[in-house]
N, C-alpha and C positions, 0 to 999 in steps of 0.2 A: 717867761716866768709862769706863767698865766699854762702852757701846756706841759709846764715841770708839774705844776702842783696837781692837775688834770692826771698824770702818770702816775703819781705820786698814790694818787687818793686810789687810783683801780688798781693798782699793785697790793696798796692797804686792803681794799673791798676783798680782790682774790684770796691774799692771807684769811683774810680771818672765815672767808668760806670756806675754808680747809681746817678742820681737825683731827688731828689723829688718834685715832680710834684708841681706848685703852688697852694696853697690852694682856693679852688672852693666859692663865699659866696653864701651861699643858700640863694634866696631872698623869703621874705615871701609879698605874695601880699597887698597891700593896705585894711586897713579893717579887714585882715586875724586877728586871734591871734596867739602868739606864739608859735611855733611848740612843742610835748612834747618829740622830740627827743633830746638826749644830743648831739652836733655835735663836744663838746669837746672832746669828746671820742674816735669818728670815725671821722675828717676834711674831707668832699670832698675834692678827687684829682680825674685829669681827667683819669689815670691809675690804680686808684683804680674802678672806674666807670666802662673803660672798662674793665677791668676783670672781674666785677661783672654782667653785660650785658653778656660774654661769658660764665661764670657758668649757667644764669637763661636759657639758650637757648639751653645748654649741656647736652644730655641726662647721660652723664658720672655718673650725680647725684644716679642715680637709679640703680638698685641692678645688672641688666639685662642689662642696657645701652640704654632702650626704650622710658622713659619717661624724660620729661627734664618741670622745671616748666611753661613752654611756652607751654607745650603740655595741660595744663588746662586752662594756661591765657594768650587770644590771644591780642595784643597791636592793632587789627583792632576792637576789639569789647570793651576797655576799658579796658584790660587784664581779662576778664570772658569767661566762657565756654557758648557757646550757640547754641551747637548741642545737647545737652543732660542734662536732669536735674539733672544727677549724674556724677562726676568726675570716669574716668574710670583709672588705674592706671596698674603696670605690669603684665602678664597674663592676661589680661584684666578683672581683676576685677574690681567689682562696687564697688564704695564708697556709703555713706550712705547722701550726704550732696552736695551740688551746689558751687562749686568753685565762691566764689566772685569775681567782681570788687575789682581790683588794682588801689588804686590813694590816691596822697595826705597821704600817710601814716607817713610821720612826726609828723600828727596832732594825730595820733592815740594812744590810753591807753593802750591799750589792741588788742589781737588778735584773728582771726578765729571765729567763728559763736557763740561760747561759753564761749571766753575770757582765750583757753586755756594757750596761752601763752601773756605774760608782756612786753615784750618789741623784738623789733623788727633784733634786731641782731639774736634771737631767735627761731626766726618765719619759718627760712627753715628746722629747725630740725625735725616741725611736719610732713610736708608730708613727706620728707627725711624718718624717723622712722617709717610713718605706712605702716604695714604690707600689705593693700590694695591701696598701694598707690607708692612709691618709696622704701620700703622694701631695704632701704640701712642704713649703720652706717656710720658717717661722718668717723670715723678712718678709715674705711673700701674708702673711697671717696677721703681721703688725701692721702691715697696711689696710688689710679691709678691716682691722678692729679698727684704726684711727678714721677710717672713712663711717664707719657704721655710726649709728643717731645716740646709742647709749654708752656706749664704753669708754668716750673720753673722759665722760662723770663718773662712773664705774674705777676708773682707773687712778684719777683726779682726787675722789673720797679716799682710795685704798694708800697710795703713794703720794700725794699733794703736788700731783703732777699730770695734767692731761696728754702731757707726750707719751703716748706711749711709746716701750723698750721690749724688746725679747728678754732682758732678763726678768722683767717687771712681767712679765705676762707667765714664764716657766714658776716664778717663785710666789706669785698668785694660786696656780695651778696645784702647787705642791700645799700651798695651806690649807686646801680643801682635801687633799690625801692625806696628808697629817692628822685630820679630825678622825679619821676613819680606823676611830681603837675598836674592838671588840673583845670586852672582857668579864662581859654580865651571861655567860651561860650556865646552867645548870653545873659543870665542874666548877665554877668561880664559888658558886653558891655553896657548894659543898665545903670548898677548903674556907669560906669565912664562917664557915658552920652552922647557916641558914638554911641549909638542905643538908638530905642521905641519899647516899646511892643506892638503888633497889639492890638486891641479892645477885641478879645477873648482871647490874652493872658494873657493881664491887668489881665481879669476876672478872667483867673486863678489863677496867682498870688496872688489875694487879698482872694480866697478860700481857698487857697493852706494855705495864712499865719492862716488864721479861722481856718482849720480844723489840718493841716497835722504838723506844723512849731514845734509843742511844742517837739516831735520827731527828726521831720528833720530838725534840727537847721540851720541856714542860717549863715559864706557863707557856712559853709562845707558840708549841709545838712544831717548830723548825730550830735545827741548829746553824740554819746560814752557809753549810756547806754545800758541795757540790759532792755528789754522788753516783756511780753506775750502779743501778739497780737493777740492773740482770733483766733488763725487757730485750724482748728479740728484736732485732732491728727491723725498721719498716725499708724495705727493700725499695718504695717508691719513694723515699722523703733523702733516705740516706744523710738523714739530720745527724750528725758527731756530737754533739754538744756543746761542752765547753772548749773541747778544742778545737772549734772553729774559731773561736778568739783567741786563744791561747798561744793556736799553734801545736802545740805540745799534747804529743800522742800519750801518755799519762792521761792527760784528759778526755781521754775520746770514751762516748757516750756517757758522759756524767754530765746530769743536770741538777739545776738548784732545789735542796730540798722544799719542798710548800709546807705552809702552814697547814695543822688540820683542823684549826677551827672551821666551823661552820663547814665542816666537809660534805656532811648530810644535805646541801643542797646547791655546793658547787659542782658538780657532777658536771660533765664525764672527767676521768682521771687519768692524769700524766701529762706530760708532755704534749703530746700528739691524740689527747682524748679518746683513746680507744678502749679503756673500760667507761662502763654506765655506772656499773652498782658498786658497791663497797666489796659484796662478798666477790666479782669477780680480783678484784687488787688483791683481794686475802688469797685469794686463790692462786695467784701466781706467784707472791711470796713460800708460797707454800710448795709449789709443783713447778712453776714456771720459769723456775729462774734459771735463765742461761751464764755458763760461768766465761770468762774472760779475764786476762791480766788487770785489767781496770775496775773489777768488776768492787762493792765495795768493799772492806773490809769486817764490817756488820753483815755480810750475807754470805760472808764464807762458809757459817755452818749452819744447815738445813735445818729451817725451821719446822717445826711438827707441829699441827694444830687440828683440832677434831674437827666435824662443822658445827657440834656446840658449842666450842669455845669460840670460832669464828662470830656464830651471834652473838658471844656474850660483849667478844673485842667491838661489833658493831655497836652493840647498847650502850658499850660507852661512848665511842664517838658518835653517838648523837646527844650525848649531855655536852658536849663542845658546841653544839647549834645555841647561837645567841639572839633567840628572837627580839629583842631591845634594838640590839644591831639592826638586822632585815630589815626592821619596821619604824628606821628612826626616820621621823619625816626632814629632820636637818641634810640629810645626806639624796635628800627626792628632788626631783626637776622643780627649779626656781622656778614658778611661774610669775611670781611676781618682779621678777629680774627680765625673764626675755620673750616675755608678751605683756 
């Protein structure tokens, strides 16, 4: 009896050192549309958050313990890599592909440059899994978090559960991607009519909606499609696109449109980062488009553009750069998490 009540009482103690955090509401900006994340599924809590900020930042993810997904997407540049056109991964191998821009993924269908993966709980198992890349298995990940000295607490506060689970560890992961809105730049400011856009911005604006919009849908500026946008093929990568998932030659060299917030300082651009600057991307819109059966249907006819109007289309996307974002220190390496 005497070690019933013994059970009884540390069962009680562990409850009640468990509280679950109160539920976060994700606010969707004015104008925005509905996010297509279910947040019934995963509720923001702010201890689900932080442990999911202390996985992205943890190189523990990776096979070797060198790479941690911060090590491709840095939160000073809009979470994109912009040393290098290729994501470089452990052993220091080369990837075949340009680590995107991180934001606003709530809004998101679909995932990665091809639409490999569906939903976003999802999303850390492709680099986690590739072999040029984090060349680890989450089974294999769940274990050194359960052996490590903070993450059964970590895991324990967020879930009221120190076992950890792969599902528990991917839908952590994703709470701290979900915080990741940006929606405070200069354009934001303008349509809640706290700011104007200078004279050469106007102009780009009004070019930007003429030529670029049907694509870069406003506010999120991605339409979530996939598209061939007429780049020449890199002869060494022989990367298809989307139909290398697909299958389906329809798809061959159409990749997923990006976002162009914060473009001004996720550089270099495309796919396979092979422009630096902006006016180089203007430039091949304009001159460089190769045509093909795939190629998209927005670029069937030849865009015309001076190279004044090309600065003016730059001026405005840099009213998309959301310095609040860059600089938000919620989204910077926990040190007080994992030291």
């Amino acid at each position: 009896m005497k070690k019933l009540m013994v059970l009884l009482l540390v069962i009680s103690i562990a409850t009640s050192a468990y509280k679950v955090t109160d539920t976060i509401h994700f606010i969707v900006p004015k104008g925005w549309p509905q996010p297509e994340y279910d947040f019934t599924q995963n509720p923001l809590t702010t201890d689900k958050i932080s442990l999911g900020t202390a996985l992205f930042y943890d190189p523990i993810l990776s096979r070797d313990s060198t790479i941690a997904c911060a090590t491709c997407h840095s939160n000073k540049t809009a979470f994109a890599q912009t040393d290098q056109s290729f994501s470089r991964g452990i052993d220091n191998k080369l990837g075949t592909r340009n680590a995107p821009a991180l934001m606003n993924l709530a809004w998101n269908t679909s995932f990665m440059w091809d639409g490999a993966v569906k939903h976003l709980d999802m999303q850390a198992l492709a680099p986690m899994s590739n072999p040029d890349e984090m060349d680890e298995s989450i089974k294999h990940v769940v274990s050194k978090l359960q052996q490590s000295k903070h993450y059964p607490m970590l895991f324990f506060k967020a879930f009221g559960d120190s076992i950890i689970t792969g599902e528990h560890t991917l839908k952590a992961m994703s709470q701290f991607m979900l915080t990741l809105v940006s929606y405070n730049a200069k354009y934001d400011s303008v349509l809640r009519r706290e700011a104007l856009f200078t004279q050469q911005e106007n102009n780009g604006y009004r070019l930007f909606r003429a030529n670029c919009a049907s694509c870069h849908r406003e506010p999120l500026f991605t339409n979530n499609q996939f598209e061939n946008n007429g780049l020449p093929v890199d002869t060494s990568l022989h990367d298809n696109g989307r139909m290398r998932i697909t299958q389906d030659s329809a798809n061959y060299l159409q990749f997923k449109v990006p976002t162009l917030r914060n473009i001004q300082v996720s550089y270099p651009y495309m796919h396979d980062g092979r422009f630096v600057r902006l006016q180089q991307v203007l430039n091949h819109y304009t001159n460089g488009i190769v045509r093909s059966k795939t190629l998209s249907k927005q670029l069937q006819q030849r865009i015309v553009l001076s190279n004044c109007e090309k600065e003016e289309i730059i001026a405005f996307l840099a009213t998309l750069t959301d310095k609040n974002y860059l600089n938000n220190v919620q989204f910077a390496y926990p040190k007080n998490i994992l030291h």
